[in-house]
C-alpha positions in Angstrom: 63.9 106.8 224.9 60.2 105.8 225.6 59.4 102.5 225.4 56.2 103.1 223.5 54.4 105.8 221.3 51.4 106.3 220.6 49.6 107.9 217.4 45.6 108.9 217.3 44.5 109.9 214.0 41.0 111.5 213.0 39.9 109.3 210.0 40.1 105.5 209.2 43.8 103.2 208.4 45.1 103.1 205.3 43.4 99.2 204.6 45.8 96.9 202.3 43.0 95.8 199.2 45.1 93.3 197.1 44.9 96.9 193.9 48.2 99.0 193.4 49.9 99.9 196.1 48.6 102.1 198.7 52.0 104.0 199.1 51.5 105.0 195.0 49.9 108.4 194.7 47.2 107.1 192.5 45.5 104.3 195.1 42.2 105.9 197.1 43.9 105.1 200.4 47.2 106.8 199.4 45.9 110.3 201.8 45.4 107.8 204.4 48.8 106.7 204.3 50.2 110.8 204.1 48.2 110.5 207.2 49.2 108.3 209.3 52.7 109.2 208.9 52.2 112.4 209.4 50.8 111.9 212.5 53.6 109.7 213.2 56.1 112.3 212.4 54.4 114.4 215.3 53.9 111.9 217.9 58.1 110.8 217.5 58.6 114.9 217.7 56.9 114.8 220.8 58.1 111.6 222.7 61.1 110.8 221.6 61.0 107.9 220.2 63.3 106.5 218.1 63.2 103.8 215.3 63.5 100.6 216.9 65.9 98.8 215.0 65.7 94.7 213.6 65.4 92.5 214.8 64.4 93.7 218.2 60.8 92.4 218.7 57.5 95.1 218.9 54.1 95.1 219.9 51.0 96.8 217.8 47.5 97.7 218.7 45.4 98.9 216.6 42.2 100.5 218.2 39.5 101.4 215.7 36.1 103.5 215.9 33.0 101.5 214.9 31.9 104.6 212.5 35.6 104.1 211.0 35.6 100.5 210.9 32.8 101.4 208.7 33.9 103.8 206.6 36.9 102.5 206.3 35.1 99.3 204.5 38.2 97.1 205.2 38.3 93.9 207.7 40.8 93.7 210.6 43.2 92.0 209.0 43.6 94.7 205.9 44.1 97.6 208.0 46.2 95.7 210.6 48.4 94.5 207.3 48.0 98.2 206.1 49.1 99.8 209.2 52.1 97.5 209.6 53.5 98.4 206.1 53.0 101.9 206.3 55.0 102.5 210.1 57.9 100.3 209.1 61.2 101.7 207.3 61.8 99.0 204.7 59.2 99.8 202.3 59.8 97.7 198.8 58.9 99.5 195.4 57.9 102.4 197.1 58.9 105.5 194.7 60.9 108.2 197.1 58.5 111.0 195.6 55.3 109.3 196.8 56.2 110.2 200.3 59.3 113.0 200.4 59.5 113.9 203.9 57.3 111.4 205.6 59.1 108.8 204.3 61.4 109.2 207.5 58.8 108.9 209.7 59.1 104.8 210.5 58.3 103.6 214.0 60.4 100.0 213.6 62.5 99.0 211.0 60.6 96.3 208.9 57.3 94.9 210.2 58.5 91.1 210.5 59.5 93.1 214.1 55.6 92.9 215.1 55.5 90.0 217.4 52.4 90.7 219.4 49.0 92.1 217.7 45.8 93.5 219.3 43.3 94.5 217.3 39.4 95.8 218.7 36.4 98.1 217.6 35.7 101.3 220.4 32.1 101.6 219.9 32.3 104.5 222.2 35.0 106.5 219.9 33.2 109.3 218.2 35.7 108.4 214.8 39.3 107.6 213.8 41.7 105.2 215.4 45.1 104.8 218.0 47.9 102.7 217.0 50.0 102.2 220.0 53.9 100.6 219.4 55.6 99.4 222.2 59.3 97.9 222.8 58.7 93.8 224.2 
């Protein structure tokens, strides 16, 4: 099993905003989450990797375009708190129909796992952002 995986995705993170939400089907950012864990689905297809199980410890960065930091219109702290929620298994009030088969795409098994954060803006990235999860 690798000891990290690595997703890129082409638009901005699904940002946490205080509303409904963003896992219900009715919230904006709810594509963005279909998105991410999609993407998710096909980066574990392609390494390996498997759900890394509490309470081991993992490590998150979260590299972000400038345009979609932008577009995005969420601070660092939304779409790190956004990203978290949507890549863990445990997912509270979350209706199984709002995700049917992505649902099983989880990189850890609740976010009280991520023990080491790095957040940063690529001014140089045409668009979109990487999360990368690694094993500490």
């Amino acid at each position: 099993m690798p000891n990290e995986i690595i997703i890129h995705v082409d638009r901005w993170p699904p940002a946490k905003d205080g509303t409904k939400s963003i896992f219900n089907p009715e919230h904006g950012r709810h594509p963005l989450v279909r998105e991410l864990l999609s993407t998710a689905g096909d980066a574990i297809a392609v390494s390996g990797w498997q759900r890394v199980e509490s309470p081991l410890p993992v490590g998150l960065e979260l590299v972000v375009s400038r345009r979609a930091a932008l577009d995005g219109r969420a601070d660092p702290a939304n779409y790190i708190g956004g990203v978290c929620d949507v890549l863990q298994a445990e997912r509270q009030g979350v209706q199984p129909s709002w995700l049917g088969e992505l649902a099983g795409h989880a990189l850890y098994e609740n976010d009280s796992q991520v023990r080491e954060i790095h957040y940063r803006e690529d001014t140089s990235a045409p668009g979109g952002y990487q999360v990368r999860i690694w094993k500490l």
